[in-house]
N, CA, C and O atoms as a Tripos MOL2 file, in Angstrom:
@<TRIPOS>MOLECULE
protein
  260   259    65     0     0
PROTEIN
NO_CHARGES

@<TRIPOS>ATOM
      1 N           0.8540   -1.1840    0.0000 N.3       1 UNK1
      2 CA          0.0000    0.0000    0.0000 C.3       1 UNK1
      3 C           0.8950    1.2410    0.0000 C.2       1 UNK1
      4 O           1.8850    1.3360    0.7260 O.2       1 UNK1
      5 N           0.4160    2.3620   -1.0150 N.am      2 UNK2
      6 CA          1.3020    3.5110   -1.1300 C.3       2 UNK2
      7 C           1.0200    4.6510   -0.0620 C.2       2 UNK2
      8 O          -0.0540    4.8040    0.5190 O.2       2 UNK2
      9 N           1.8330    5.2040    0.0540 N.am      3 UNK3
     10 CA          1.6010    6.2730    1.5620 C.3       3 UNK3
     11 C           0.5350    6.7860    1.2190 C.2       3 UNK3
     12 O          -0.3770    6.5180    2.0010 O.2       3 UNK3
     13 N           0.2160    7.4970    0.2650 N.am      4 UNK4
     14 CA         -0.9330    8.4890   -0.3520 C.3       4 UNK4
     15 C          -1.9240    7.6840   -0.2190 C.2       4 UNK4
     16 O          -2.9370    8.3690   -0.0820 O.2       4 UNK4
     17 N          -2.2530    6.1790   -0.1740 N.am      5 UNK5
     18 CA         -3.5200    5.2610   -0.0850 C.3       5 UNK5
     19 C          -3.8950    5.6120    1.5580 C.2       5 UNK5
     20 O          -4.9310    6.1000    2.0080 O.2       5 UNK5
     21 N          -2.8280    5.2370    2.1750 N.am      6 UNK6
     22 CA         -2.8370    4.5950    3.7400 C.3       6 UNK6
     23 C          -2.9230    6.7470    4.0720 C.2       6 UNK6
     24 O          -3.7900    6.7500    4.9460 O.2       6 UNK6
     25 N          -2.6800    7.7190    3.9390 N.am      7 UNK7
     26 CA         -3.1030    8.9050    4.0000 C.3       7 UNK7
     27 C          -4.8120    9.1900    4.2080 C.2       7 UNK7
     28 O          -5.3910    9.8250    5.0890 O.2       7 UNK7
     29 N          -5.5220    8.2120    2.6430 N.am      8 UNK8
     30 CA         -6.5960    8.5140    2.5210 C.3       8 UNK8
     31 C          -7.4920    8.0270    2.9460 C.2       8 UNK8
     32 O          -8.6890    8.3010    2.8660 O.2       8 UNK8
     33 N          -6.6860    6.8690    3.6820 N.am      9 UNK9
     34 CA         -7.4700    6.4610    4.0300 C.3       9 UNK9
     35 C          -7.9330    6.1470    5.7990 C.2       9 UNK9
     36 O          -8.8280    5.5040    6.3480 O.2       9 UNK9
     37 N          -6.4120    7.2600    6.4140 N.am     10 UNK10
     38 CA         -6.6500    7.8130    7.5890 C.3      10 UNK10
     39 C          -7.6050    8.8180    7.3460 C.2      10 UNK10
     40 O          -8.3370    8.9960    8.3190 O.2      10 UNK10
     41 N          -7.7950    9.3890    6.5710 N.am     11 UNK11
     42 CA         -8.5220   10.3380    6.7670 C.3      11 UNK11
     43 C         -10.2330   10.5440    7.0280 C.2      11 UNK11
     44 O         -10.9580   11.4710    7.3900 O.2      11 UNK11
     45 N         -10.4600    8.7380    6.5100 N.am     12 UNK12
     46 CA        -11.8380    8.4100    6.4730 C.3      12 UNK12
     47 C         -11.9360    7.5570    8.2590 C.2      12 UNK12
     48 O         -12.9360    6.8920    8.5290 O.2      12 UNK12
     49 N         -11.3290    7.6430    8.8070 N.am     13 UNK13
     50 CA        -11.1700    6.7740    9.9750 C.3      13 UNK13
     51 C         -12.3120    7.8920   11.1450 C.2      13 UNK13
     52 O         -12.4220    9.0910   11.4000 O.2      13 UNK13
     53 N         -12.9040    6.7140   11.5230 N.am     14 UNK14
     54 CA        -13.8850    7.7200   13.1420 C.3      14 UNK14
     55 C         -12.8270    8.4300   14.2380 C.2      14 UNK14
     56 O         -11.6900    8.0950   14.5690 O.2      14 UNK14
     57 N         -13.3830    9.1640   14.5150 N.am     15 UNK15
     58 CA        -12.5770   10.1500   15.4520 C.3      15 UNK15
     59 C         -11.9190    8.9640   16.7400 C.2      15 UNK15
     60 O         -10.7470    8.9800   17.1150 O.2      15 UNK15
     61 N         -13.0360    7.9490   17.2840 N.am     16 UNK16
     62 CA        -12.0670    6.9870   18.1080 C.3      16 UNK16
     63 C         -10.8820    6.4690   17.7510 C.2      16 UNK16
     64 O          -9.9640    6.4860   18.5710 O.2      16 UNK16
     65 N         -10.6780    5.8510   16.3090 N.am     17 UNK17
     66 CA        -10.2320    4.9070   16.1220 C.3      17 UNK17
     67 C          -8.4650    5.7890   15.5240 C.2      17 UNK17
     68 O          -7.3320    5.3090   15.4900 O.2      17 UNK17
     69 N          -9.0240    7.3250   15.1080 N.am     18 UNK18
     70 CA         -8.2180    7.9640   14.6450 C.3      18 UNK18
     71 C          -7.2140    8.6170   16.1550 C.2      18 UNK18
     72 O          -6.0790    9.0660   15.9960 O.2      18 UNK18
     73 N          -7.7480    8.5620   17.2440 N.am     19 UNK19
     74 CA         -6.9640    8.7920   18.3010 C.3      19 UNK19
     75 C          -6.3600    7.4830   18.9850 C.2      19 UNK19
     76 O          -5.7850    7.6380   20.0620 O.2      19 UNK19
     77 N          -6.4410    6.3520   18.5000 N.am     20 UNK20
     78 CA         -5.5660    5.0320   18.5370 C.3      20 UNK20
     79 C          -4.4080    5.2020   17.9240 C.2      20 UNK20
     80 O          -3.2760    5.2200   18.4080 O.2      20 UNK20
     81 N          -4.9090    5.3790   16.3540 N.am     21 UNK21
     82 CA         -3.6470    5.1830   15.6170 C.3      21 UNK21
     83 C          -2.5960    6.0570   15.7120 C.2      21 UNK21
     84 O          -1.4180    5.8230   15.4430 O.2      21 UNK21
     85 N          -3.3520    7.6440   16.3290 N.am     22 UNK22
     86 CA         -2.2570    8.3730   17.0980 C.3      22 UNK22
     87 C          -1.1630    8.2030   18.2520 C.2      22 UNK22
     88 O           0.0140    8.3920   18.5600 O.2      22 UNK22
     89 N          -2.4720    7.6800   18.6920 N.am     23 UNK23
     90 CA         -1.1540    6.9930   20.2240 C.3      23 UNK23
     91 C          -0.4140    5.9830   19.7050 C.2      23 UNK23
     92 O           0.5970    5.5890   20.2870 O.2      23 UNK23
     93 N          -0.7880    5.5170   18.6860 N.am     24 UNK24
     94 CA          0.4520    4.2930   18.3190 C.3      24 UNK24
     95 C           1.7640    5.0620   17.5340 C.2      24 UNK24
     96 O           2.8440    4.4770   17.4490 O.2      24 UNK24
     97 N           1.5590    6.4620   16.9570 N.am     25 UNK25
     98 CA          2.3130    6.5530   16.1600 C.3      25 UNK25
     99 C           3.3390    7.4830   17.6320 C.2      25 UNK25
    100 O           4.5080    7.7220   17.9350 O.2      25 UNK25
    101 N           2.4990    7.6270   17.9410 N.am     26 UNK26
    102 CA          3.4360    8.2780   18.7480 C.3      26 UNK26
    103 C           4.1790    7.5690   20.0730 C.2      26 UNK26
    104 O           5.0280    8.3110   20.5690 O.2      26 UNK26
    105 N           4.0230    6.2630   20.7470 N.am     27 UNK27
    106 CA          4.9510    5.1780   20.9660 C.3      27 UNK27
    107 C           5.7080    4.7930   20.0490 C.2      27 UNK27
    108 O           6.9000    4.7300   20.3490 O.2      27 UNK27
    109 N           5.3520    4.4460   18.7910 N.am     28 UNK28
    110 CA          6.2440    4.2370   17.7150 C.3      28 UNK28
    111 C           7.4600    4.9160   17.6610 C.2      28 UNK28
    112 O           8.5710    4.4710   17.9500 O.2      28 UNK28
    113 N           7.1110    6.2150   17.2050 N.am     29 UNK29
    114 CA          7.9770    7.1580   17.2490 C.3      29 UNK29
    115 C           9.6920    7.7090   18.2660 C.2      29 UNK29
    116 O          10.8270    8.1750   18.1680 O.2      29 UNK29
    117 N           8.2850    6.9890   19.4790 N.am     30 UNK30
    118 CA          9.5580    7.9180   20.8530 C.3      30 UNK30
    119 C          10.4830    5.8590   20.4460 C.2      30 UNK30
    120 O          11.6340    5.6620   20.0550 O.2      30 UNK30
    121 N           9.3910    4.7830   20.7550 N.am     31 UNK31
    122 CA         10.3260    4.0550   20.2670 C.3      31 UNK31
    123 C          11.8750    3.6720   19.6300 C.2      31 UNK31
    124 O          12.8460    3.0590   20.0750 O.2      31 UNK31
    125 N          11.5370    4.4380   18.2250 N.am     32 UNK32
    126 CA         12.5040    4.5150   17.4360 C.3      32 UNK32
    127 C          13.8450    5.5460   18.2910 C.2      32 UNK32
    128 O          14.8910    5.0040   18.6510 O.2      32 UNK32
    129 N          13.5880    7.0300   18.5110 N.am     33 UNK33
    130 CA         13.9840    7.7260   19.1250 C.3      33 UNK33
    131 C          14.8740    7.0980   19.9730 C.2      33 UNK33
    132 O          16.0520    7.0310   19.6220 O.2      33 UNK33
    133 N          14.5220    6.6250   21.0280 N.am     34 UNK34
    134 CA         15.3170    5.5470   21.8900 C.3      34 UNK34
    135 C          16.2160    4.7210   21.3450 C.2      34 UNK34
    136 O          17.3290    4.6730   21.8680 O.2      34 UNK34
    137 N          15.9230    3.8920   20.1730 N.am     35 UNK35
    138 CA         16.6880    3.4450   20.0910 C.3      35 UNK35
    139 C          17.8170    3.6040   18.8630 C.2      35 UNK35
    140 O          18.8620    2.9920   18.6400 O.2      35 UNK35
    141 N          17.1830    4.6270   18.2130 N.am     36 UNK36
    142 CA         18.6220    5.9580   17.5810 C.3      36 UNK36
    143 C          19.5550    6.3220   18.4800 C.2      36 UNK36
    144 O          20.7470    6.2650   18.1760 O.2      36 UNK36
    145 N          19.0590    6.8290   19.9560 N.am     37 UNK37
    146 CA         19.8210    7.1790   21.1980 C.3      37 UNK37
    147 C          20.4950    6.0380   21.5420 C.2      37 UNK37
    148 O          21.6680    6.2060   21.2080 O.2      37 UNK37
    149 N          20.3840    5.2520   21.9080 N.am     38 UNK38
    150 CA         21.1020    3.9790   22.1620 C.3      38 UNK38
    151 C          22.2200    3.5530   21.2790 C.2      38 UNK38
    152 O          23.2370    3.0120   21.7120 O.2      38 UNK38
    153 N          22.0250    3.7820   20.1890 N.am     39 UNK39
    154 CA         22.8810    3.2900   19.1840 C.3      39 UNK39
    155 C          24.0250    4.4410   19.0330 C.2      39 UNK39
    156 O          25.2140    4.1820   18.8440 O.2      39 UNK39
    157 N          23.5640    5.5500   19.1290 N.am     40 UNK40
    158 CA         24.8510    6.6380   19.1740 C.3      40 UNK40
    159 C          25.5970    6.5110   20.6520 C.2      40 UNK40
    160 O          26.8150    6.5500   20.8210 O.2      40 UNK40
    161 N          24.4610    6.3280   21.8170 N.am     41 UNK41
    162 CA         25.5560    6.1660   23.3100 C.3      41 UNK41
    163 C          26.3860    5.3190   22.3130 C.2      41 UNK41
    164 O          27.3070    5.8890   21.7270 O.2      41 UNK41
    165 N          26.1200    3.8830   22.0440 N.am     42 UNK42
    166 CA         26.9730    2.5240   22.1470 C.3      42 UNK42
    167 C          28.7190    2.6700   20.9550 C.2      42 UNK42
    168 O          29.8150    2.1100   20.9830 O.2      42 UNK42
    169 N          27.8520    4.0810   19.7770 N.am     43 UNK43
    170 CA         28.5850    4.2240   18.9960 C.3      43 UNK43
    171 C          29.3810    5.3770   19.5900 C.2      43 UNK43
    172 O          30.3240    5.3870   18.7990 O.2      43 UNK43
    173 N          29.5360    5.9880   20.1310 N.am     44 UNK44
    174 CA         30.5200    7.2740   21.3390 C.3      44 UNK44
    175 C          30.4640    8.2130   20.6220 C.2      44 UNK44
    176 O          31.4420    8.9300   20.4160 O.2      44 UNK44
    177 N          28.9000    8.4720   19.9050 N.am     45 UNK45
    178 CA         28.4020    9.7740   19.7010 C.3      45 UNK45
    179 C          28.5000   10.8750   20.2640 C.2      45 UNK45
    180 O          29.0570   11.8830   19.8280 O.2      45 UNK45
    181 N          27.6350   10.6390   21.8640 N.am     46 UNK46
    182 CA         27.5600   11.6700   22.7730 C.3      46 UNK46
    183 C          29.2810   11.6220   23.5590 C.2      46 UNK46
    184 O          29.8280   12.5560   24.1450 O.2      46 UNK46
    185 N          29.7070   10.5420   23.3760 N.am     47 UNK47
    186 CA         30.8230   11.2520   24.6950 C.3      47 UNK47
    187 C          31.7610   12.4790   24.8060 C.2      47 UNK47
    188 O          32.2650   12.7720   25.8900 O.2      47 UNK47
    189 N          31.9570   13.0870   23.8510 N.am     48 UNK48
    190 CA         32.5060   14.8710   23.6430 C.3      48 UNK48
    191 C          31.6750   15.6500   24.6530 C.2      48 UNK48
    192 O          32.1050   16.3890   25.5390 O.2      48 UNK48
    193 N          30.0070   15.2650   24.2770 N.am     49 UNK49
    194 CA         29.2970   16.2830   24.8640 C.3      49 UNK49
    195 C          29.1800   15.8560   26.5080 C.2      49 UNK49
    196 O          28.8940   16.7190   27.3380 O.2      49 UNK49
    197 N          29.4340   14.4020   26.9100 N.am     50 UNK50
    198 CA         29.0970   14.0470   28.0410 C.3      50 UNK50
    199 C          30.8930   14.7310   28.7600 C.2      50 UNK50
    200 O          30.9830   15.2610   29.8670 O.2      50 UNK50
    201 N          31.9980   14.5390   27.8800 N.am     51 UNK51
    202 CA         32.8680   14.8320   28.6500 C.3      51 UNK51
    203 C          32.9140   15.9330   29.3890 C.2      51 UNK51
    204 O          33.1790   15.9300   30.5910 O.2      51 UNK51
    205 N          32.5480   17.3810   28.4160 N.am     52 UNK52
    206 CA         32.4270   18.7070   28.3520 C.3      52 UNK52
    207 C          31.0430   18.8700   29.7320 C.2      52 UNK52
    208 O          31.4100   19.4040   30.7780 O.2      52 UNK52
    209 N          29.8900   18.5060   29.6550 N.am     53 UNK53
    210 CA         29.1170   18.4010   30.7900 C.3      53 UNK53
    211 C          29.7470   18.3600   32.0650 C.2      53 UNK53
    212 O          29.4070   18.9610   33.0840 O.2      53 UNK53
    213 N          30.9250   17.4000   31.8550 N.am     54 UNK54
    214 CA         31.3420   16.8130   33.2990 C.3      54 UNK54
    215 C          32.4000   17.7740   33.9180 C.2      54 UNK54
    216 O          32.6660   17.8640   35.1170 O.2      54 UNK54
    217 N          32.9180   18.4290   32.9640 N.am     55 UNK55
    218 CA         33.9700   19.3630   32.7830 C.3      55 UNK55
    219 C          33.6730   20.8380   33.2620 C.2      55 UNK55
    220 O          34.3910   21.7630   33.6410 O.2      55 UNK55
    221 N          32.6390   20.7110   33.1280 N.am     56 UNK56
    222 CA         31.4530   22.2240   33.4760 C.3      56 UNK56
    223 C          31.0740   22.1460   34.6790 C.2      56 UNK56
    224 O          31.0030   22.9920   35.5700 O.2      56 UNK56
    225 N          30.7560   20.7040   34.6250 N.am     57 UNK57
    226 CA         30.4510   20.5870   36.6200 C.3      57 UNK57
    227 C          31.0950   20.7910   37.5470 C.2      57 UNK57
    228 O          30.9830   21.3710   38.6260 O.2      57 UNK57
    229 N          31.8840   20.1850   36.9590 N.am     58 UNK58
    230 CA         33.4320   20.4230   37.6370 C.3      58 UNK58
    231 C          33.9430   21.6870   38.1150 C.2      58 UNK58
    232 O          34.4040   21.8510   39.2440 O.2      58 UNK58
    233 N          33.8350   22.6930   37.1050 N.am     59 UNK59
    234 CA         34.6570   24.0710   36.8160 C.3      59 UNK59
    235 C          33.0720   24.9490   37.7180 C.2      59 UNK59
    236 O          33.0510   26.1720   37.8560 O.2      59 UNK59
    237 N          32.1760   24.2480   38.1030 N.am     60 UNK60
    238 CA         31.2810   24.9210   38.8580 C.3      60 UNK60
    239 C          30.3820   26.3500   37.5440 C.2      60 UNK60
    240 O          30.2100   27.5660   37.4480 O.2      60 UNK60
    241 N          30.1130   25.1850   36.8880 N.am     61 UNK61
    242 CA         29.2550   26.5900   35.6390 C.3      61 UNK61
    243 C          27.9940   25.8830   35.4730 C.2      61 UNK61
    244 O          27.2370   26.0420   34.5150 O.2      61 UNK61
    245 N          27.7700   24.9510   36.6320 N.am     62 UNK62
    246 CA         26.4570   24.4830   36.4140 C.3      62 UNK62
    247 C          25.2710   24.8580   37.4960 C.2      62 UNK62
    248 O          25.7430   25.2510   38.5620 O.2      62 UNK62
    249 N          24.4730   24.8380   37.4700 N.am     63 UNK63
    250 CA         23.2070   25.2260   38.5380 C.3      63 UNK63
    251 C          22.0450   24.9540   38.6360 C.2      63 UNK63
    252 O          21.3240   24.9490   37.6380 O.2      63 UNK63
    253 N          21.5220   24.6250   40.0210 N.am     64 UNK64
    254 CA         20.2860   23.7310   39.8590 C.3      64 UNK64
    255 C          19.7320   24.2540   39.3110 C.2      64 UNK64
    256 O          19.9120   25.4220   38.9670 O.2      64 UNK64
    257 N          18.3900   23.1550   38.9070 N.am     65 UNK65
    258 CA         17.0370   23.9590   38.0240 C.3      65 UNK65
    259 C          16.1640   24.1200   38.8380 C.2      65 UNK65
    260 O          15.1050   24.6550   38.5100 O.2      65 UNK65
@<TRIPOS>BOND
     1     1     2 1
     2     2     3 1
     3     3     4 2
     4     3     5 am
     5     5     6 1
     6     6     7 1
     7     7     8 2
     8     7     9 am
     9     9    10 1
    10    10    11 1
    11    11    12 2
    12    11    13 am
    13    13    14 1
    14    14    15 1
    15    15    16 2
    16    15    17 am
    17    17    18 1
    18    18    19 1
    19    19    20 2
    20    19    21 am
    21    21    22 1
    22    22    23 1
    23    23    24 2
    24    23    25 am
    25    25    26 1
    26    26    27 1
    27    27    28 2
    28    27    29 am
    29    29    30 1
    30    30    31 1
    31    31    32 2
    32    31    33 am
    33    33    34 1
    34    34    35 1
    35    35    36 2
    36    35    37 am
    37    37    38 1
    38    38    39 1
    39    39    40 2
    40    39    41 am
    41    41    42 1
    42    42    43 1
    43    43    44 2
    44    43    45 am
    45    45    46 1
    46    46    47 1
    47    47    48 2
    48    47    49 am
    49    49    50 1
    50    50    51 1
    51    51    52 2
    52    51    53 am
    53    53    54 1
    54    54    55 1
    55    55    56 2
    56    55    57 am
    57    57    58 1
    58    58    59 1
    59    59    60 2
    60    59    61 am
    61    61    62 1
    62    62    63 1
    63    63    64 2
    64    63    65 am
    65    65    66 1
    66    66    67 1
    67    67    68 2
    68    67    69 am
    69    69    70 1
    70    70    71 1
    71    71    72 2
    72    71    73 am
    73    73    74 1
    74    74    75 1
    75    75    76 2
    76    75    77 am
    77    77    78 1
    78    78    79 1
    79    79    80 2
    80    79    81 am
    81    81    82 1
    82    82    83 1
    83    83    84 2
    84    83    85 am
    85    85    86 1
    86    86    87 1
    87    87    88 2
    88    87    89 am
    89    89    90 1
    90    90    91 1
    91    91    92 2
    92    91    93 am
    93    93    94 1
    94    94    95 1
    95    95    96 2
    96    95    97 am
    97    97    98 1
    98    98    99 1
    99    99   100 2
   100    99   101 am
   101   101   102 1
   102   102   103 1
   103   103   104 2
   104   103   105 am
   105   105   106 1
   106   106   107 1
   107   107   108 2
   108   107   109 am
   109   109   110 1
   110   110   111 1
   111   111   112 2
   112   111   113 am
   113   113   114 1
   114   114   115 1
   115   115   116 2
   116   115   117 am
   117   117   118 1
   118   118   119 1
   119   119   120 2
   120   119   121 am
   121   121   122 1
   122   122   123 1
   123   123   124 2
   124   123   125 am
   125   125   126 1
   126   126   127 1
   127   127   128 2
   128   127   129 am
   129   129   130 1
   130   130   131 1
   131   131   132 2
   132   131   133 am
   133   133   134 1
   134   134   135 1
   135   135   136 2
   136   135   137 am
   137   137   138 1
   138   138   139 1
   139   139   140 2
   140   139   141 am
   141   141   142 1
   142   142   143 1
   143   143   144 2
   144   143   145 am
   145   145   146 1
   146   146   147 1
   147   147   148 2
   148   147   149 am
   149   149   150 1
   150   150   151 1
   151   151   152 2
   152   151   153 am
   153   153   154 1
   154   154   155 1
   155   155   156 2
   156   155   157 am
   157   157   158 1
   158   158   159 1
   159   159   160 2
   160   159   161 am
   161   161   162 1
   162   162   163 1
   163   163   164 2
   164   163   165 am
   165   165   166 1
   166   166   167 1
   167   167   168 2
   168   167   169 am
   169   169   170 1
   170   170   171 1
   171   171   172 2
   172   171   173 am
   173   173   174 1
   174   174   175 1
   175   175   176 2
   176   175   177 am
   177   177   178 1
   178   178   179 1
   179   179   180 2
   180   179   181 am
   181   181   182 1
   182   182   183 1
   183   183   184 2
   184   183   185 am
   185   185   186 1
   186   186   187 1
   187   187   188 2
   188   187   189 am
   189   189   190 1
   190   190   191 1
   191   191   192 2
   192   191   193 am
   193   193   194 1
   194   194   195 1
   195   195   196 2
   196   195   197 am
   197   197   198 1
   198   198   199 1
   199   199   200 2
   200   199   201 am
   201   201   202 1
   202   202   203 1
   203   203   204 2
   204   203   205 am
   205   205   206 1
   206   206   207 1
   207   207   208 2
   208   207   209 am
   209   209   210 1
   210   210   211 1
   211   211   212 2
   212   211   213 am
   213   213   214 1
   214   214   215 1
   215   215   216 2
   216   215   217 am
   217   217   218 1
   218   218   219 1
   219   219   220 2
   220   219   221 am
   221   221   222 1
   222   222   223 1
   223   223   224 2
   224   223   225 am
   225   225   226 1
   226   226   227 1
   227   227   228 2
   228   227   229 am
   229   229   230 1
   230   230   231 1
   231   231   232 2
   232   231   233 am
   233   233   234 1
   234   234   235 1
   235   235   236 2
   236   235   237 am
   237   237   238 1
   238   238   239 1
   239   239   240 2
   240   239   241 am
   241   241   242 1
   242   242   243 1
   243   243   244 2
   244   243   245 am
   245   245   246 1
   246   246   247 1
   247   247   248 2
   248   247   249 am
   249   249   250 1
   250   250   251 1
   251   251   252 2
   252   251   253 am
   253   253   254 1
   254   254   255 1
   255   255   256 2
   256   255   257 am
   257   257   258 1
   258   258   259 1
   259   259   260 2
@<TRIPOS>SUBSTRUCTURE
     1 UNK1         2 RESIDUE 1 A UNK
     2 UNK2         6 RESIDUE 1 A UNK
     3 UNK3        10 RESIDUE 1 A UNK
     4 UNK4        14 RESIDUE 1 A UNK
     5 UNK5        18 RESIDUE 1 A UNK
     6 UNK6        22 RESIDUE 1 A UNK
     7 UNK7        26 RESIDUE 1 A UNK
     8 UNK8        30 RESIDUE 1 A UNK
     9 UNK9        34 RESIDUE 1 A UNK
    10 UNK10       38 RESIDUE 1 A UNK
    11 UNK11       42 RESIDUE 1 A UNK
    12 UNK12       46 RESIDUE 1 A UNK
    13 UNK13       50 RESIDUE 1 A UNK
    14 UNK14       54 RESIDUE 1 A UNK
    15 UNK15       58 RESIDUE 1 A UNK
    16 UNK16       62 RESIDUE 1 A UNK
    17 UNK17       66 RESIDUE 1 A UNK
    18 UNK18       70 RESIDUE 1 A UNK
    19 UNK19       74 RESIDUE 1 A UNK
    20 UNK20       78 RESIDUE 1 A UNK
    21 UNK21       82 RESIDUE 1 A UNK
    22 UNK22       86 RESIDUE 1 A UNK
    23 UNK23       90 RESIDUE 1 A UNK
    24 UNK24       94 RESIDUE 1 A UNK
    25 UNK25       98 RESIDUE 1 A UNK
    26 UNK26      102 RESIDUE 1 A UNK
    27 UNK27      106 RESIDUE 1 A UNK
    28 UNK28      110 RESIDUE 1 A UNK
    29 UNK29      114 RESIDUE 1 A UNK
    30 UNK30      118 RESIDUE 1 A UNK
    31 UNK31      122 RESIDUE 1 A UNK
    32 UNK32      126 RESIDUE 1 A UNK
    33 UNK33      130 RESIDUE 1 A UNK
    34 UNK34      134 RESIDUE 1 A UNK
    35 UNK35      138 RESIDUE 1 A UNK
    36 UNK36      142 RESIDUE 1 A UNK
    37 UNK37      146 RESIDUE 1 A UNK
    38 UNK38      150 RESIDUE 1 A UNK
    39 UNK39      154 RESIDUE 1 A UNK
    40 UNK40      158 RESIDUE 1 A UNK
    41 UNK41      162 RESIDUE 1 A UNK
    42 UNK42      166 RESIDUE 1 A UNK
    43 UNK43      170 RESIDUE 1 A UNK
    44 UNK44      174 RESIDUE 1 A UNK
    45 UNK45      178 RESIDUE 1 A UNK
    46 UNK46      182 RESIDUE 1 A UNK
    47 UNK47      186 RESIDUE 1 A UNK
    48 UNK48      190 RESIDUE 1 A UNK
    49 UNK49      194 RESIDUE 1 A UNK
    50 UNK50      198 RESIDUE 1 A UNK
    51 UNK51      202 RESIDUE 1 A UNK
    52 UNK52      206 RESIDUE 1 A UNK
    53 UNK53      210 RESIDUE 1 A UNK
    54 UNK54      214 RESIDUE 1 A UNK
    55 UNK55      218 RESIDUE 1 A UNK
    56 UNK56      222 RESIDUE 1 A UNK
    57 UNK57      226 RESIDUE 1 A UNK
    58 UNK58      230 RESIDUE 1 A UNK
    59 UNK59      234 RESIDUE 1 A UNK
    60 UNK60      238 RESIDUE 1 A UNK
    61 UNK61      242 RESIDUE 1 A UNK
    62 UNK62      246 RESIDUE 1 A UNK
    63 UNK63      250 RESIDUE 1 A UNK
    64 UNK64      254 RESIDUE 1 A UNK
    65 UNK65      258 RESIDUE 1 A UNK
């Protein structure tokens, strides 16, 4: 099925059934998210920015929220 089908055919969906497929897209979503994040921790994406964090704490340039 082409996106433009599965589009048109959210669009014919009842207002219940259309706030399902929302909440799914949006677990879906943070889903993926997570595990993009995961894959950059494992790949030492973040560690520059985690070093520099720690480095700041350190040097006292940080402050509660």
């Amino acid at each position: 099925m082409q996106v433009y089908e599965i589009i048109e055919n959210i669009k014919k969906l009842p207002e219940k059934d259309l706030k399902i497929l929302l909440k799914w897209i949006e677990d879906y979503e943070q889903k993926l998210w997570d595990q993009e994040f995961e894959r950059d921790v494992r790949l030492g994406k973040l560690d520059k920015l985690a070093e520099q964090a720690i480095k700041d704490f350190q040097a006292g340039k940080c402050r509660e929220l």
